[in-house]
mmCIF file of the N, C-alpha and C atoms, coordinates in Angstrom:
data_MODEL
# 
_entry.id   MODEL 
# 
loop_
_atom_site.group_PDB 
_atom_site.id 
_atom_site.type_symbol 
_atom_site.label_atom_id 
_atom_site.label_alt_id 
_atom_site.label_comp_id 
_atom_site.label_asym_id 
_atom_site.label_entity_id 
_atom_site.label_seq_id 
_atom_site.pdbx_PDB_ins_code 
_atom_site.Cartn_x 
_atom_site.Cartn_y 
_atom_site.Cartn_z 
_atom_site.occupancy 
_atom_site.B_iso_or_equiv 
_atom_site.pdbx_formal_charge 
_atom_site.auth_seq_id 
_atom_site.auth_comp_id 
_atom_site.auth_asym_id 
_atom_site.auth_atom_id 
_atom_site.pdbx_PDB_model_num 
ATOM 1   N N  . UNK A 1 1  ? 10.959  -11.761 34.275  1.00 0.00 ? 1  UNK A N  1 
ATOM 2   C CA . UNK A 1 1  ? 11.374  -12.578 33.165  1.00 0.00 ? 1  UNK A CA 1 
ATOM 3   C C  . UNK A 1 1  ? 10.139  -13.015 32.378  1.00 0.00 ? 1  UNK A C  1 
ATOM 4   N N  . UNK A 1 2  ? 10.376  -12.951 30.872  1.00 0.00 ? 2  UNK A N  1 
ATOM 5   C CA . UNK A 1 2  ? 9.298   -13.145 30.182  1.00 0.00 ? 2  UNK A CA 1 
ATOM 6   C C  . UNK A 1 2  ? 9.399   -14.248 29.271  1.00 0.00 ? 2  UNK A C  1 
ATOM 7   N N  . UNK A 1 3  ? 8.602   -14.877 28.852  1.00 0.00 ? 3  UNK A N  1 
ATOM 8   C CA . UNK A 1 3  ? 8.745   -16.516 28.408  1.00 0.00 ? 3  UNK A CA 1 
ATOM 9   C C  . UNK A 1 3  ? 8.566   -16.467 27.124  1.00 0.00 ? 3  UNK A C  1 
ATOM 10  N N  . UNK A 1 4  ? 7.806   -14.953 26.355  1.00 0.00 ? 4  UNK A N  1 
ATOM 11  C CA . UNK A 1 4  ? 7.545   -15.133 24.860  1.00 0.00 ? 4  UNK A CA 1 
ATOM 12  C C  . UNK A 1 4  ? 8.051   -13.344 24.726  1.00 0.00 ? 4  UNK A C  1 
ATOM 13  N N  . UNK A 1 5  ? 8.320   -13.554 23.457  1.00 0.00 ? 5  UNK A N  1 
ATOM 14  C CA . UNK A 1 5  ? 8.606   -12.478 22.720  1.00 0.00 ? 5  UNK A CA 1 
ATOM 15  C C  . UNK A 1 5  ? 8.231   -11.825 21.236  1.00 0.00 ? 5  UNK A C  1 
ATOM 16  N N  . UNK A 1 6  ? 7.424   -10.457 20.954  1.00 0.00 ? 6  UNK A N  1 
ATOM 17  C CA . UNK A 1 6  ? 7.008   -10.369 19.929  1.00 0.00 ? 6  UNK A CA 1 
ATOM 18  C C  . UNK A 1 6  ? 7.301   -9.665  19.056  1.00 0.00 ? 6  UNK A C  1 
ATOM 19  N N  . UNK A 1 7  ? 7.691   -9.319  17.800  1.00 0.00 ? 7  UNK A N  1 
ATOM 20  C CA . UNK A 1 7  ? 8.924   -8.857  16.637  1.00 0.00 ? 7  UNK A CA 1 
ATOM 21  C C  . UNK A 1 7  ? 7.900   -8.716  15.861  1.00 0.00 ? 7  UNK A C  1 
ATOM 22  N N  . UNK A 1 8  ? 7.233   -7.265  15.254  1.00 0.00 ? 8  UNK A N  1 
ATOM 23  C CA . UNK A 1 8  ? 6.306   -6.500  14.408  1.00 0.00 ? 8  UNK A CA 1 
ATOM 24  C C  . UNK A 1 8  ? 7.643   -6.879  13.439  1.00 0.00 ? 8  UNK A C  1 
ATOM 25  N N  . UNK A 1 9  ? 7.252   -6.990  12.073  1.00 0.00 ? 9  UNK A N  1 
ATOM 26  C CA . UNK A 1 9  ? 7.719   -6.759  10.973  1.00 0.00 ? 9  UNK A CA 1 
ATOM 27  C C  . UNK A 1 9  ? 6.771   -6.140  9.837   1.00 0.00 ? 9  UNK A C  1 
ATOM 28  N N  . UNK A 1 10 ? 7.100   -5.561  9.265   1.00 0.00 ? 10 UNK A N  1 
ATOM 29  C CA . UNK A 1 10 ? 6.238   -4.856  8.132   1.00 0.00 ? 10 UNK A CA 1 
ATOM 30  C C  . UNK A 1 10 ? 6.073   -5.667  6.709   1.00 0.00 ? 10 UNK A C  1 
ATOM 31  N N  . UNK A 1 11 ? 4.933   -5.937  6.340   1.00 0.00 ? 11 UNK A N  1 
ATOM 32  C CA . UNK A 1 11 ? 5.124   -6.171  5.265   1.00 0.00 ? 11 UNK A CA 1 
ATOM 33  C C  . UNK A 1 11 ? 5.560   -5.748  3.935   1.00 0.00 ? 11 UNK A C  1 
ATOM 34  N N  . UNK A 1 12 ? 5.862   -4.795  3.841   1.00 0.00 ? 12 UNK A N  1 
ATOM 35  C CA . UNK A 1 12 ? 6.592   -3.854  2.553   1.00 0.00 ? 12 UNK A CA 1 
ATOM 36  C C  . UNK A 1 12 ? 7.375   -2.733  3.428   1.00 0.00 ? 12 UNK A C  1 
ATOM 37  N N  . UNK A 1 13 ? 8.865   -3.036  2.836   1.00 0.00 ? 13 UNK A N  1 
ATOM 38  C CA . UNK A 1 13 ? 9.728   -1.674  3.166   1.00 0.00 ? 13 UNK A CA 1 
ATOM 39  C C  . UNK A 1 13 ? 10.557  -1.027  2.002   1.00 0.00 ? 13 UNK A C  1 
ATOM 40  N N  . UNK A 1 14 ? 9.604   0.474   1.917   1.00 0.00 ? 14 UNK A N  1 
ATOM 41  C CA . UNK A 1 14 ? 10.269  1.227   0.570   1.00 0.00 ? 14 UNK A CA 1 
ATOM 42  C C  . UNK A 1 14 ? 11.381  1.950   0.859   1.00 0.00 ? 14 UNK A C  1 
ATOM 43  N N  . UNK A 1 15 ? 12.628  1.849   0.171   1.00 0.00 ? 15 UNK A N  1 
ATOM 44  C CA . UNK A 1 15 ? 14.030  2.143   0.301   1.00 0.00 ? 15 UNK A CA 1 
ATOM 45  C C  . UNK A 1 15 ? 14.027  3.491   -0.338  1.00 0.00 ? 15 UNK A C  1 
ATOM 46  N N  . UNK A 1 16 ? 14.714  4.851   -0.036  1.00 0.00 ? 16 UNK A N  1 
ATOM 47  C CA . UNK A 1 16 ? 14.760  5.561   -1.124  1.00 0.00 ? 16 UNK A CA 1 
ATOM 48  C C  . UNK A 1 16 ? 16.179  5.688   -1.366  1.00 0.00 ? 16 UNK A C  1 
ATOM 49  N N  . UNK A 1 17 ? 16.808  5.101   -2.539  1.00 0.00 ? 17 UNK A N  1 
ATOM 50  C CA . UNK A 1 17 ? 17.927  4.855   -2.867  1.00 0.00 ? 17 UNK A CA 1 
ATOM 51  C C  . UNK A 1 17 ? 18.700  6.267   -3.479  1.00 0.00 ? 17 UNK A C  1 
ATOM 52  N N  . UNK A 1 18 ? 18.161  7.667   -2.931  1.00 0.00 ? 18 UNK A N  1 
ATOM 53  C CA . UNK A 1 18 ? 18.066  9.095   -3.914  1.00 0.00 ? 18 UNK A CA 1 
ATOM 54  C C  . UNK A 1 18 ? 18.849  9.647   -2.993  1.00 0.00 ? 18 UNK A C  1 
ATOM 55  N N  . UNK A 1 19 ? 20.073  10.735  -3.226  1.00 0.00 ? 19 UNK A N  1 
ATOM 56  C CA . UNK A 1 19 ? 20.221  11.738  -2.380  1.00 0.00 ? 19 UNK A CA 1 
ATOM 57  C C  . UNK A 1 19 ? 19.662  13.156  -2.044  1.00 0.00 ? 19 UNK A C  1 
ATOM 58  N N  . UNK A 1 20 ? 17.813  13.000  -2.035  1.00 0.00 ? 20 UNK A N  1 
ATOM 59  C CA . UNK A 1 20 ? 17.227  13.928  -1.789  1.00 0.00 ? 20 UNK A CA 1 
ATOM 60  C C  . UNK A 1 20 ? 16.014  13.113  -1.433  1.00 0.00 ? 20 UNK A C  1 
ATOM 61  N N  . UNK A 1 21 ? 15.021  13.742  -0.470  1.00 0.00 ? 21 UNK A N  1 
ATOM 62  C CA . UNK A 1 21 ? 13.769  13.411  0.468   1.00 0.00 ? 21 UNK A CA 1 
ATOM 63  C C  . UNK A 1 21 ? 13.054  13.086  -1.101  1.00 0.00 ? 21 UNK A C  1 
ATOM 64  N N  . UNK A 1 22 ? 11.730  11.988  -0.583  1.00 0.00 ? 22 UNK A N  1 
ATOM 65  C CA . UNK A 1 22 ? 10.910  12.005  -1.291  1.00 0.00 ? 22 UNK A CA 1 
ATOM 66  C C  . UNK A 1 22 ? 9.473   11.478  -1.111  1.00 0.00 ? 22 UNK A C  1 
ATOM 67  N N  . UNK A 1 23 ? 8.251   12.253  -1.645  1.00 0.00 ? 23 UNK A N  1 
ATOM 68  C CA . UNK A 1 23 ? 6.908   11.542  -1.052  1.00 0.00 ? 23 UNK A CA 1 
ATOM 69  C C  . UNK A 1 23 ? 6.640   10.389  -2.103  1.00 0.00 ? 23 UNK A C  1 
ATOM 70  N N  . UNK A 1 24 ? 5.798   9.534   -0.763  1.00 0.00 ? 24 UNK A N  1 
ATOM 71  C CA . UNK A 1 24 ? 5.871   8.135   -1.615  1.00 0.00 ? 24 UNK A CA 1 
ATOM 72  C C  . UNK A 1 24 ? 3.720   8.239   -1.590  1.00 0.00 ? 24 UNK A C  1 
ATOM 73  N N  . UNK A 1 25 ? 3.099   7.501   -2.421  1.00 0.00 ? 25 UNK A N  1 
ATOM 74  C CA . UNK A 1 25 ? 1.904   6.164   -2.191  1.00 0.00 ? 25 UNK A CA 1 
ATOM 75  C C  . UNK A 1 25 ? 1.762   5.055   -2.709  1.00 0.00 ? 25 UNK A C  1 
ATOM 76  N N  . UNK A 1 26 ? 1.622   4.069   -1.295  1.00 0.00 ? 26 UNK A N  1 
ATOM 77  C CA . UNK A 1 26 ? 1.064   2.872   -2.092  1.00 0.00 ? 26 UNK A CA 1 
ATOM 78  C C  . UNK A 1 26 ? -0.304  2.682   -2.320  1.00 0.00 ? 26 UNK A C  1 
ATOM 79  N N  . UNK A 1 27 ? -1.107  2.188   -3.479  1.00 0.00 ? 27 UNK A N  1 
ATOM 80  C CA . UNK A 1 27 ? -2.020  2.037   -3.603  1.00 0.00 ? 27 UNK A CA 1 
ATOM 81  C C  . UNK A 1 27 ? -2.400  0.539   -3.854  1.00 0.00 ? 27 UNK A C  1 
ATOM 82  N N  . UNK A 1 28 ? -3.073  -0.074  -3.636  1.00 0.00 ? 28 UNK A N  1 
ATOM 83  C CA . UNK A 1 28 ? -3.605  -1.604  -3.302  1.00 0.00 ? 28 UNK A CA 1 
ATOM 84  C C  . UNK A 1 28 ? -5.058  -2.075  -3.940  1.00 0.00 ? 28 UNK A C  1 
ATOM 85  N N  . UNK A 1 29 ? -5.100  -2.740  -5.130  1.00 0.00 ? 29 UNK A N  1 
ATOM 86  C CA . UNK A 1 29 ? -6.105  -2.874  -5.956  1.00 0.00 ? 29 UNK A CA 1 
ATOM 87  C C  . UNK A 1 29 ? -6.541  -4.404  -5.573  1.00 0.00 ? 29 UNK A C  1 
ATOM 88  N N  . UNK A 1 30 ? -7.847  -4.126  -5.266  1.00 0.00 ? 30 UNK A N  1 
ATOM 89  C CA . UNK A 1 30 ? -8.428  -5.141  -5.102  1.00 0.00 ? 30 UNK A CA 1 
ATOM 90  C C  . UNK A 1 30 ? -10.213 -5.103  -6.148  1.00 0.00 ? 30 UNK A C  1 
ATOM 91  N N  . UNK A 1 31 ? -10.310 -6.711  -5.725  1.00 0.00 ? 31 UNK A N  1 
ATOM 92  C CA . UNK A 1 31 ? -12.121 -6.596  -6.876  1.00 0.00 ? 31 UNK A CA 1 
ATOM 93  C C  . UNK A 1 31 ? -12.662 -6.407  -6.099  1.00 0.00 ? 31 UNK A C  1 
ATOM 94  N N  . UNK A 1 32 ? -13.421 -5.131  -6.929  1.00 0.00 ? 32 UNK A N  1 
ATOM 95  C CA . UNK A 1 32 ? -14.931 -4.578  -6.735  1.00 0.00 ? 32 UNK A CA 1 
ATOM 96  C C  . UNK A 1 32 ? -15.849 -5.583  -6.473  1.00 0.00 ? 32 UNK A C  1 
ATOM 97  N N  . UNK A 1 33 ? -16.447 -6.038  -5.475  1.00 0.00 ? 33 UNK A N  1 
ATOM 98  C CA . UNK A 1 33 ? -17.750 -6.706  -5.250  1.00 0.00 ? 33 UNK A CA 1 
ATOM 99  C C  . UNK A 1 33 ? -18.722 -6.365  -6.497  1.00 0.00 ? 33 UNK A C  1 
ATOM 100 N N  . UNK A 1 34 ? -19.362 -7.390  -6.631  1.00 0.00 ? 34 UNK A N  1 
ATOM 101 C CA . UNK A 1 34 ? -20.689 -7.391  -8.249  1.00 0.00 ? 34 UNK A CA 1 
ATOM 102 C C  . UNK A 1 34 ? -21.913 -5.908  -7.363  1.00 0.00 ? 34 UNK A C  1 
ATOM 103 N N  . UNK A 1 35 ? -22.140 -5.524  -8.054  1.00 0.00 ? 35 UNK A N  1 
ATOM 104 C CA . UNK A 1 35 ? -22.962 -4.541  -7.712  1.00 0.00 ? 35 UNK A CA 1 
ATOM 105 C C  . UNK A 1 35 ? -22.682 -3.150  -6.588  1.00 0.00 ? 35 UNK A C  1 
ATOM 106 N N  . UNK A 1 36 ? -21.305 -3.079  -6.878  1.00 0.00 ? 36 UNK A N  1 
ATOM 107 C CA . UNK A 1 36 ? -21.153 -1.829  -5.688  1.00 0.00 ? 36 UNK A CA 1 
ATOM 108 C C  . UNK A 1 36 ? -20.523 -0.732  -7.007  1.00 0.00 ? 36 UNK A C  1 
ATOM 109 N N  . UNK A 1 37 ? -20.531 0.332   -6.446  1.00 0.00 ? 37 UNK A N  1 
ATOM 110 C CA . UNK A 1 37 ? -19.819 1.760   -7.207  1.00 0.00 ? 37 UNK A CA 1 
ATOM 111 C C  . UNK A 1 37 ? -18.596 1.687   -7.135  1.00 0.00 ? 37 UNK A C  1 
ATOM 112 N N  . UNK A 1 38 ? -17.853 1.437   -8.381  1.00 0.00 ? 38 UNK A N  1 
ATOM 113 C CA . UNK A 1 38 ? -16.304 1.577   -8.288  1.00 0.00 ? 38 UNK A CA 1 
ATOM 114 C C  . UNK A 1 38 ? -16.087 3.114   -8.303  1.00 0.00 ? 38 UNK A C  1 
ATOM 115 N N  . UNK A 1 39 ? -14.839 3.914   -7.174  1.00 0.00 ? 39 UNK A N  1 
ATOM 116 C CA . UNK A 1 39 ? -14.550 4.601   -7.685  1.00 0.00 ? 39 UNK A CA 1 
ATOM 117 C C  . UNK A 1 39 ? -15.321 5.983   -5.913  1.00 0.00 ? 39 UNK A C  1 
ATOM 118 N N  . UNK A 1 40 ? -15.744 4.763   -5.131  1.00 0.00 ? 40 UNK A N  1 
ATOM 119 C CA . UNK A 1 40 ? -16.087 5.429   -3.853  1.00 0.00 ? 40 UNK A CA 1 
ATOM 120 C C  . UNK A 1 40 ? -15.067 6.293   -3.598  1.00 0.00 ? 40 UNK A C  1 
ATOM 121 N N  . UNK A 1 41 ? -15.116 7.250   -2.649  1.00 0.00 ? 41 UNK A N  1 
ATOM 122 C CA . UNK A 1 41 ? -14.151 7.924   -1.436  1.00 0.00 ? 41 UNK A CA 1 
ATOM 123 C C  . UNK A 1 41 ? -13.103 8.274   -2.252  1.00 0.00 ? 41 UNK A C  1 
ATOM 124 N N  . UNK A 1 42 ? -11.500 7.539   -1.771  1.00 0.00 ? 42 UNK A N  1 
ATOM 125 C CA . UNK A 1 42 ? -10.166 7.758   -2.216  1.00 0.00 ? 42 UNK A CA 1 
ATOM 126 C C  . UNK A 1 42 ? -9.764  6.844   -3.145  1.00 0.00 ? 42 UNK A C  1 
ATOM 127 N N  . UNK A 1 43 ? -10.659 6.010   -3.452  1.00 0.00 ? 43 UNK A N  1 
ATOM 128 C CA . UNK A 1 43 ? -10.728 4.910   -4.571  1.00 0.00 ? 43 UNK A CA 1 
ATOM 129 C C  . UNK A 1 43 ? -10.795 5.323   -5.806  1.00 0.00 ? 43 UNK A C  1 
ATOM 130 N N  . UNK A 1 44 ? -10.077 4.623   -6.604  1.00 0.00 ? 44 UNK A N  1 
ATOM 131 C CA . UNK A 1 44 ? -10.280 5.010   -8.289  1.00 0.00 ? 44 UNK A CA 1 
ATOM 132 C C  . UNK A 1 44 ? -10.379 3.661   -9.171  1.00 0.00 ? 44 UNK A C  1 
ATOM 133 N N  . UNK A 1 45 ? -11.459 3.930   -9.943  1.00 0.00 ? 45 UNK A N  1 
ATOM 134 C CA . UNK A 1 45 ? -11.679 2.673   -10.812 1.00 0.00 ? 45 UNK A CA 1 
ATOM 135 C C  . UNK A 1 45 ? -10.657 2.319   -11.622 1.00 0.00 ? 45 UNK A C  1 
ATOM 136 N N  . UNK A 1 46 ? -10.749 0.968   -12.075 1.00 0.00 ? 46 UNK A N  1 
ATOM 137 C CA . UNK A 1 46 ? -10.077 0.712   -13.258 1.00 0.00 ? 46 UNK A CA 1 
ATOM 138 C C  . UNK A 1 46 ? -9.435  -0.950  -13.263 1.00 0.00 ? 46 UNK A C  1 
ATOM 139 N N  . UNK A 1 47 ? -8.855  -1.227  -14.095 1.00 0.00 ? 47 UNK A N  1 
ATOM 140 C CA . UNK A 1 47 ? -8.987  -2.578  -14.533 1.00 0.00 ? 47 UNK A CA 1 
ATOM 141 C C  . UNK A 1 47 ? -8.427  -2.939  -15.762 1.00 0.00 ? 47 UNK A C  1 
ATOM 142 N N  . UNK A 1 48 ? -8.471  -4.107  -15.925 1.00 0.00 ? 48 UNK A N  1 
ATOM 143 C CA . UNK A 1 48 ? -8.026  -4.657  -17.372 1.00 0.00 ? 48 UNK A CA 1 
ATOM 144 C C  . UNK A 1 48 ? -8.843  -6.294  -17.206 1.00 0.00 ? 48 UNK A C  1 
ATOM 145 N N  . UNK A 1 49 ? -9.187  -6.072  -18.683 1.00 0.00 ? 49 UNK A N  1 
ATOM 146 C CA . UNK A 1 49 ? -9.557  -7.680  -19.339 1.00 0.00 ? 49 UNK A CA 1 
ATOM 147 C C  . UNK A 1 49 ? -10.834 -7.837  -18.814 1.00 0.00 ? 49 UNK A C  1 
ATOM 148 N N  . UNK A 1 50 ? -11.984 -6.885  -18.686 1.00 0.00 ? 50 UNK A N  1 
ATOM 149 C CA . UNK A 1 50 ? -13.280 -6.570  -18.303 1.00 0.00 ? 50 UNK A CA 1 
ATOM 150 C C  . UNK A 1 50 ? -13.248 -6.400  -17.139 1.00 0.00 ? 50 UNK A C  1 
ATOM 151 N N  . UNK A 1 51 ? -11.994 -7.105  -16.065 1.00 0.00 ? 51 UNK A N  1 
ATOM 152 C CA . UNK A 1 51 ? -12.821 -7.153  -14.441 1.00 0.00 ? 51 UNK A CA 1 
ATOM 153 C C  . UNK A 1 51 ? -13.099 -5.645  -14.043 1.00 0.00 ? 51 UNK A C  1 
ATOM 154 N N  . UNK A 1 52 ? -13.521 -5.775  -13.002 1.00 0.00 ? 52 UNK A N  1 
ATOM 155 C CA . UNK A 1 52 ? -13.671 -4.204  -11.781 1.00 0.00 ? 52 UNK A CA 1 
ATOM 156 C C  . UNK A 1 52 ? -12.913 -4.450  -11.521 1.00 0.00 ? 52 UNK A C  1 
ATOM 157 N N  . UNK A 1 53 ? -11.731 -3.382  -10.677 1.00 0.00 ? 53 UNK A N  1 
ATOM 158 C CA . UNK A 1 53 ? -11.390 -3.328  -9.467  1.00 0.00 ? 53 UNK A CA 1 
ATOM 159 C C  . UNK A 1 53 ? -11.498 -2.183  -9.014  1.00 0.00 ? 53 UNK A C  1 
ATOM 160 N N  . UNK A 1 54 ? -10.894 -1.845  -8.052  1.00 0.00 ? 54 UNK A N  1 
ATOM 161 C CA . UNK A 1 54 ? -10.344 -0.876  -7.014  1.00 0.00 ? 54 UNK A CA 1 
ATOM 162 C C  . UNK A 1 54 ? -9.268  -0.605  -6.776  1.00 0.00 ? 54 UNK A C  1 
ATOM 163 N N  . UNK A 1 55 ? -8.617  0.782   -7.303  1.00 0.00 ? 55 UNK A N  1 
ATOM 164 C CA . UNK A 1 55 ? -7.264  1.163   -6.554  1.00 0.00 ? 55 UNK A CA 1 
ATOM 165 C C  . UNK A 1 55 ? -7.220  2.391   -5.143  1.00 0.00 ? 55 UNK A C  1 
ATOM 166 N N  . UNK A 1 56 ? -7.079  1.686   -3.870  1.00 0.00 ? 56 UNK A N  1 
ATOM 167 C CA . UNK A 1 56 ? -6.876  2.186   -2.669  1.00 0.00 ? 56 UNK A CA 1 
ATOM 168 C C  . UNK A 1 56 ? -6.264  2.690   -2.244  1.00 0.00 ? 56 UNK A C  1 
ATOM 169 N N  . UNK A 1 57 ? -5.521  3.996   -1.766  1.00 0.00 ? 57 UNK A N  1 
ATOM 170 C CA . UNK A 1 57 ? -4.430  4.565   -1.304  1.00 0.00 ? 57 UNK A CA 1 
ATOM 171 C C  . UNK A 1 57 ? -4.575  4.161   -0.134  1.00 0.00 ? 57 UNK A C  1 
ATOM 172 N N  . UNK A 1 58 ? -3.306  3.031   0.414   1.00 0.00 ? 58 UNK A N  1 
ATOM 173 C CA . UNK A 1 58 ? -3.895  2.601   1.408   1.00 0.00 ? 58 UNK A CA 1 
ATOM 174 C C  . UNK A 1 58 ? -2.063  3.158   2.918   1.00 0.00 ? 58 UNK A C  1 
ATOM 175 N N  . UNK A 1 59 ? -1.405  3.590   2.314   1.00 0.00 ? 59 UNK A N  1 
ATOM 176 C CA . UNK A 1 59 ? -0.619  4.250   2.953   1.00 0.00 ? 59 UNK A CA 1 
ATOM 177 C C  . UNK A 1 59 ? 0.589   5.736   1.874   1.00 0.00 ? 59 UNK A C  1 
ATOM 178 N N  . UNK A 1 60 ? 0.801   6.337   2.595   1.00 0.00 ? 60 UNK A N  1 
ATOM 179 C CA . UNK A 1 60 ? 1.337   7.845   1.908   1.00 0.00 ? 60 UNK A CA 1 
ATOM 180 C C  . UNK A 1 60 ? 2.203   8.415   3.082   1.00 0.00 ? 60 UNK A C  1 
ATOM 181 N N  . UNK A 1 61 ? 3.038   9.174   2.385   1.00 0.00 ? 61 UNK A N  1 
ATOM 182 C CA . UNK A 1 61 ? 4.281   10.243  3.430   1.00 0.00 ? 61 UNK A CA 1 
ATOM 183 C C  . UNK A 1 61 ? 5.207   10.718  2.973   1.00 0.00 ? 61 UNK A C  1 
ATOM 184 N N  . UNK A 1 62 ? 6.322   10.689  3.386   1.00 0.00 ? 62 UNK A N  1 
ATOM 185 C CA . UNK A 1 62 ? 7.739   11.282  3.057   1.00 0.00 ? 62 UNK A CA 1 
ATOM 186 C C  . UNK A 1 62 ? 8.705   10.274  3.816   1.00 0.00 ? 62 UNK A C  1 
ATOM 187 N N  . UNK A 1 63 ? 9.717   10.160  3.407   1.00 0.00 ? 63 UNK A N  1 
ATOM 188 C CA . UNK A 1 63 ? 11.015  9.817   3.237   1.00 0.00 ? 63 UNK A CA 1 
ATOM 189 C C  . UNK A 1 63 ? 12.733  11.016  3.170   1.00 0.00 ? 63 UNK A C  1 
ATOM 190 N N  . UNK A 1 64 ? 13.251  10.395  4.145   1.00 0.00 ? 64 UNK A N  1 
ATOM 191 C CA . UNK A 1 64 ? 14.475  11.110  3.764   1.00 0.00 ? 64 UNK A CA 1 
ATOM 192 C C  . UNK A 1 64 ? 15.557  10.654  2.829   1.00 0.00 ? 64 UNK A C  1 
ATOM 193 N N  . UNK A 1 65 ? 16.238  11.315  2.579   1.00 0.00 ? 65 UNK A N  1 
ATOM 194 C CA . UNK A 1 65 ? 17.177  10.951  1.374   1.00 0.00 ? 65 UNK A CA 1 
ATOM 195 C C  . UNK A 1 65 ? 18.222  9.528   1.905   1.00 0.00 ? 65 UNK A C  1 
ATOM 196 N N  . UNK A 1 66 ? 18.259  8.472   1.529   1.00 0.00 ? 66 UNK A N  1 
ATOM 197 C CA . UNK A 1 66 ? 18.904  7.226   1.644   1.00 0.00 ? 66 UNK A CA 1 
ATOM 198 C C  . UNK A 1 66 ? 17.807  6.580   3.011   1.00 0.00 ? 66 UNK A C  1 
ATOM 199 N N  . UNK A 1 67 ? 16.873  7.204   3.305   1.00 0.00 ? 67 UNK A N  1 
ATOM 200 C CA . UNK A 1 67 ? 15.669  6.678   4.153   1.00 0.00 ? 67 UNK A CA 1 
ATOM 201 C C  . UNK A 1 67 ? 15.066  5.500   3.785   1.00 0.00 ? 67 UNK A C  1 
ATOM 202 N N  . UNK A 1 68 ? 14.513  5.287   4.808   1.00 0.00 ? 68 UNK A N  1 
ATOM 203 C CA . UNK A 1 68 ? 13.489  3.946   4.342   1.00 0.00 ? 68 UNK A CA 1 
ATOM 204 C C  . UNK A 1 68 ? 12.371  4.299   5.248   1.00 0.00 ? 68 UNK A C  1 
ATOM 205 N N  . UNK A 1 69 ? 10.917  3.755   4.642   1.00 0.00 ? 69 UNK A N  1 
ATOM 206 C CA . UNK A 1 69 ? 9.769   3.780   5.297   1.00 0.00 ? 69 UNK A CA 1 
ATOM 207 C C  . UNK A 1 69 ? 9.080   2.656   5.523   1.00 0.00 ? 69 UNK A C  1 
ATOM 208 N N  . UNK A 1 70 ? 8.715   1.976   6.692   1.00 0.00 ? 70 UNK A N  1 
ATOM 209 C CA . UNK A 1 70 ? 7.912   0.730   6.691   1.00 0.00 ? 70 UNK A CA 1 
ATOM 210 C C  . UNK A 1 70 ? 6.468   0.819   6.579   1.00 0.00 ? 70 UNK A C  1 
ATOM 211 N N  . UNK A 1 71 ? 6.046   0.460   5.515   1.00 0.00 ? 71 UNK A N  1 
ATOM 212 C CA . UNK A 1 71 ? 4.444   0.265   5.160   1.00 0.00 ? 71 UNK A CA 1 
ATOM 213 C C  . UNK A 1 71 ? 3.913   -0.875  6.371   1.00 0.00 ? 71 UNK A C  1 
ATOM 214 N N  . UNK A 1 72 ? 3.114   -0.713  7.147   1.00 0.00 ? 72 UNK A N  1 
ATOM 215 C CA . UNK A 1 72 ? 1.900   -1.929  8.153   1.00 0.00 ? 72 UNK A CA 1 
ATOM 216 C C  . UNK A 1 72 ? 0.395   -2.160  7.244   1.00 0.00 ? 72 UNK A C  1 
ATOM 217 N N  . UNK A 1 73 ? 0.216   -1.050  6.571   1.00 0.00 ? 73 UNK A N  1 
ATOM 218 C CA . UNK A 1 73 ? -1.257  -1.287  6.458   1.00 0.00 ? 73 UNK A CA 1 
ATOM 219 C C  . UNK A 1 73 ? -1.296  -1.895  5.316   1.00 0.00 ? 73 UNK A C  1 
ATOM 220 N N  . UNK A 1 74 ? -0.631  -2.074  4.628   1.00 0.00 ? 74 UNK A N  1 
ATOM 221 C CA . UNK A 1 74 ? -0.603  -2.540  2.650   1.00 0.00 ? 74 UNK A CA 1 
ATOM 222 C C  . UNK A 1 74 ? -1.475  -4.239  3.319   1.00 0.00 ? 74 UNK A C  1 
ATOM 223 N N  . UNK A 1 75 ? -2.049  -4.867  2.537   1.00 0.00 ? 75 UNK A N  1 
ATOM 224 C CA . UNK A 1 75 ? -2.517  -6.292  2.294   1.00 0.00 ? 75 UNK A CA 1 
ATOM 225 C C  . UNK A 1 75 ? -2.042  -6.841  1.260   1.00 0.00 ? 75 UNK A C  1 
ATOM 226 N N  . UNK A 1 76 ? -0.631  -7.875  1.849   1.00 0.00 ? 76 UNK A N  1 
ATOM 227 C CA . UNK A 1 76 ? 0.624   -8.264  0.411   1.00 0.00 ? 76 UNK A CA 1 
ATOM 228 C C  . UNK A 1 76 ? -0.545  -9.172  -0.446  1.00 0.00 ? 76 UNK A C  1 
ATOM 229 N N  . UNK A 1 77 ? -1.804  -9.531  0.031   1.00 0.00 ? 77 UNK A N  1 
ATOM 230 C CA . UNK A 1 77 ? -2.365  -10.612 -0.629  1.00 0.00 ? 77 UNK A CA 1 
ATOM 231 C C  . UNK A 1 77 ? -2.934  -9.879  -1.986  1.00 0.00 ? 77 UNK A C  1 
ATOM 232 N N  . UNK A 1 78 ? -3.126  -8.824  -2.198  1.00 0.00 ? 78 UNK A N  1 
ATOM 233 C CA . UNK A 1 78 ? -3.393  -7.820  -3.186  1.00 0.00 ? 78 UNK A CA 1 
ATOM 234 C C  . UNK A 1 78 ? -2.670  -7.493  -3.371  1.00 0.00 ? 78 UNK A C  1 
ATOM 235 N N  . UNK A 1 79 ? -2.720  -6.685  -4.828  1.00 0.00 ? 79 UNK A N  1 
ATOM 236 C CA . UNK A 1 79 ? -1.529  -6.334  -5.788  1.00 0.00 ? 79 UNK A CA 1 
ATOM 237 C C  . UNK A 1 79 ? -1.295  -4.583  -5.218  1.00 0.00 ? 79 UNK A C  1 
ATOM 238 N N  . UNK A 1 80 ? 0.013   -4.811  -5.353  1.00 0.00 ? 80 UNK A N  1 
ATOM 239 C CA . UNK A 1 80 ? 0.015   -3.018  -4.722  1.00 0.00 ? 80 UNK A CA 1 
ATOM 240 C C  . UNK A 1 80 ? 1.026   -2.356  -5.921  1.00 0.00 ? 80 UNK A C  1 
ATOM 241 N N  . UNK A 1 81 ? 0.901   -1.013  -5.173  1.00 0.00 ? 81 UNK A N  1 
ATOM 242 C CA . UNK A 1 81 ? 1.547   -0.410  -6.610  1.00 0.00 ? 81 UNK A CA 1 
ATOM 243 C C  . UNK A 1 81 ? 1.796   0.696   -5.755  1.00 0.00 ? 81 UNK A C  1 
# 
């Protein structure tokens, strides 16, 4: 017998409301630190209203038709897309 119990929930779950499979990415923009290279690795620059940021592909896959996929890695505290 166990006294605690622990329930993962995901922070973003994408629905595919389609009757056919489909690949999804989220990407997760956060600011560029002052003096680093926007636009490293899988990162792509870009921005509005002068700032830096960073857009991250920070999860990707497939989906089945009326499927759903649970995103873990997204950071809801950043804007995702």
């Amino acid at each position: 017998m166990s006294d605690w119990r622990i329930r993962l929930q995901p922070p973003l779950v994408l629905r595919n409301s389609l009757p056919v499979g489909a690949q999804y990415v989220v990407w997760e923009r956060r600011h560029a630190p002052s003096g680093s290279s926007a636009g490293m690795g899988s990162s792509v620059s870009g921005g509005s209203g002068g700032q830096s940021s960073l857009l991250r592909a920070c999860s990707w896959g497939r989906m089945d038709a009326w499927g759903t996929a649970d995103v873990y890695t997204v950071d809801m505290r950043h804007k995702v897309g």
